[in-house]
Every structure is written in C-alpha cells, then in structure tokens.
Wavefront OBJ file of the C-alpha trace (Angstrom):
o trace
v 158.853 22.387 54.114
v 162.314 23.328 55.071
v 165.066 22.502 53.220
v 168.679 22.070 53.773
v 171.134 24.022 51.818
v 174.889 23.119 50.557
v 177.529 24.768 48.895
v 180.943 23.530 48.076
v 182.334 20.549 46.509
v 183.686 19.842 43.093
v 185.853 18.399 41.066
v 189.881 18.269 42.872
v 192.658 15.892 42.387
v 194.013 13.503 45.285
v 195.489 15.186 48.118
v 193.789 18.342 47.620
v 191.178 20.061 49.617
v 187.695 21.124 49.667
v 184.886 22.598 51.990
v 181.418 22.116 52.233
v 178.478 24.332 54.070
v 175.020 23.723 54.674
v 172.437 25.762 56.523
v 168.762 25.284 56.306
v 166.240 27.603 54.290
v 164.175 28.029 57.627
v 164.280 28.491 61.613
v 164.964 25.831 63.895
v 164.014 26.625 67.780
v 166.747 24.199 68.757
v 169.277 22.187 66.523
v 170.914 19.016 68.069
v 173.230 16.973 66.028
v 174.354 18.105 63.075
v 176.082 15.384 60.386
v 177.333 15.064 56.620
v 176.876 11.600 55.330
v 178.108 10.918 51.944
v 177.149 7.842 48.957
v 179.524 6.866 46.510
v 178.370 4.711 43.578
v 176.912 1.435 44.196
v 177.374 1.577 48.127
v 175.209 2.588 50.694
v 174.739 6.217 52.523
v 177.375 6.260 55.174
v 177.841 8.743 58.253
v 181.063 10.894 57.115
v 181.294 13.184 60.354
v 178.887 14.539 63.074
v 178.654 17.064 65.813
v 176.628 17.797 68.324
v 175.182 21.588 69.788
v 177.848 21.251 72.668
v 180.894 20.998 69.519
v 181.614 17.120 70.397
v 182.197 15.254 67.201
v 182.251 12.088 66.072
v 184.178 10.817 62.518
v 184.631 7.898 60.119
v 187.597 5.407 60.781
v 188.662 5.996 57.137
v 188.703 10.202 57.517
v 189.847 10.792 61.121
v 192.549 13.505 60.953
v 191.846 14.386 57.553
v 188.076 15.802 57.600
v 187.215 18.346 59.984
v 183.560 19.213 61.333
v 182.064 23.161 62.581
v 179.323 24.506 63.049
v 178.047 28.222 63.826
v 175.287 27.812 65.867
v 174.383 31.296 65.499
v 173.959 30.822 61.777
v 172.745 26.860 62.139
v 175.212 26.088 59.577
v 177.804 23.143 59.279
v 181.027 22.959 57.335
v 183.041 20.105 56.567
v 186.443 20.752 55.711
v 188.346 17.953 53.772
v 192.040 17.943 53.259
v 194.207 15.310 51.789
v 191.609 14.060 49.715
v 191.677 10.138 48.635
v 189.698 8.863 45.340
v 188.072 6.556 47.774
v 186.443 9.744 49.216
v 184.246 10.651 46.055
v 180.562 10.416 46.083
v 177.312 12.772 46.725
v 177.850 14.346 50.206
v 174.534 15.099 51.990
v 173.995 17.509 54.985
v 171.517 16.401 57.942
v 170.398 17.557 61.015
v 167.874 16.435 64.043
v 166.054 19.780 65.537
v 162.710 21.067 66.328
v 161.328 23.894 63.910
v 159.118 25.046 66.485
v 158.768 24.893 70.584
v 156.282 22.827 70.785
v 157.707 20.401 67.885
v 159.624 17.416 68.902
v 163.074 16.418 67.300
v 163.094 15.163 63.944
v 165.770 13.360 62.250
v 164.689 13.476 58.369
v 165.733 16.876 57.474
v 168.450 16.401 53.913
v 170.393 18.459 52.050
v 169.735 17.501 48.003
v 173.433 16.546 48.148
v 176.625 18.062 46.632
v 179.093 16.057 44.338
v 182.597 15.767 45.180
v 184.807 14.040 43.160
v 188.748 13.204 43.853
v 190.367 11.835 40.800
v 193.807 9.765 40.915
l 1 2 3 4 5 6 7 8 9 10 11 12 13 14 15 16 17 18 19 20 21 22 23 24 25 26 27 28 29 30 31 32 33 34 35 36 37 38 39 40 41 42 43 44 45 46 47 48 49 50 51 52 53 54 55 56 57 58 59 60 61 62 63 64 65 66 67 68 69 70 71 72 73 74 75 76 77 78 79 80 81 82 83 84 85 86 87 88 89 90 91 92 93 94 95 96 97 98 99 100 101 102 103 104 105 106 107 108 109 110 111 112 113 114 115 116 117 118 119 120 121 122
C-alpha cells in the first residue's frame, strides 16, 4: 500500500514562514491533482491549496497570496510554501493526491499523507 510522505512543519511564531513536501513511497503511472488539506482542533478537514498536472492551482479564501503551491512532476512531489503565517493557520496539514499506480488502474482519490503539525503561536 503506498503511502504518502511529508516533511516540514513545526513550531514558528506569527508572520513567519514554513514549507512543507510530500512525495509518495511508490510509482504512480499518472498523477492528476495534487492538494494539502489541513484540520485544526475541533473543525473539520478543509482543502488548504491544490494543483493540478498542467500547474493550475486553486487556494483557500483565507490564504490566497500568502500560501504558495509546486509541484515537480518529475519527482511527484508537492510543496506548500507558507509565509506570513496567522495563528488561525495551525492545525495537522495532510498531503493528497488522485492518480493511477498502474496503467490499467483507474484514478483514485484516497491516497493521505499521516499529516504534519504546524503550529503558529501569537
């Protein structure tokens, strides 16, 4: 079973910055949209940013020109850059993707990182 790896994250006061990375421990054939969704306490998962193979990208209301999404599809790995960090903006940040492991797999949506804690204190 594959797995999706992150890195980054941490501990950073408001208005700083941090970066996050996930890539997946195996081979896709094809990787479509590529996301970070994050959860802070007592609230539900929400979409943070997305992009797509083709570099379009899509972002929350509350972190449009703040976050920044990438992706290196030669390495199938996504970064999320995050700059003038907000305490509203803590929570466990999880990496997700919709691909096909195999040529003659279909998409699947339900591939998660085990999520990477960033916290922005005031």
């Amino acid at each position: 079973q594959v797995q999706l790896v992150e890195s980054g994250g941490g501990l950073v006061q408001a208005g700083g910055s941090l970066s996050l990375s996930c890539a997946p421990s195996g081979s896709f054939f094809r990787i479509n949209v590529m996301a970070w969704y994050r959860q802070a306490p007592g609230k539900q998962r929400e979409l943070v940013a997305s992009i797509t193979s083709a570099g379009s990208t899509n972002y929350a209301d509350s972190v449009k020109g703040r976050f920044a999404i990438t992706r290196d599809n030669a390495k199938n790995t996504v970064y999320l850059q995050m700059n003038s960090l907000k305490p509203e903006d803590t929570g466990v940040y999880y990496c997700n993707l919709d691909g096909r492991r195999y040529t003659w797999s279909r998409y699947e949506s339900d591939y998660w990182g085990q999520g990477t804690q960033v916290t922005v204190s005031s």
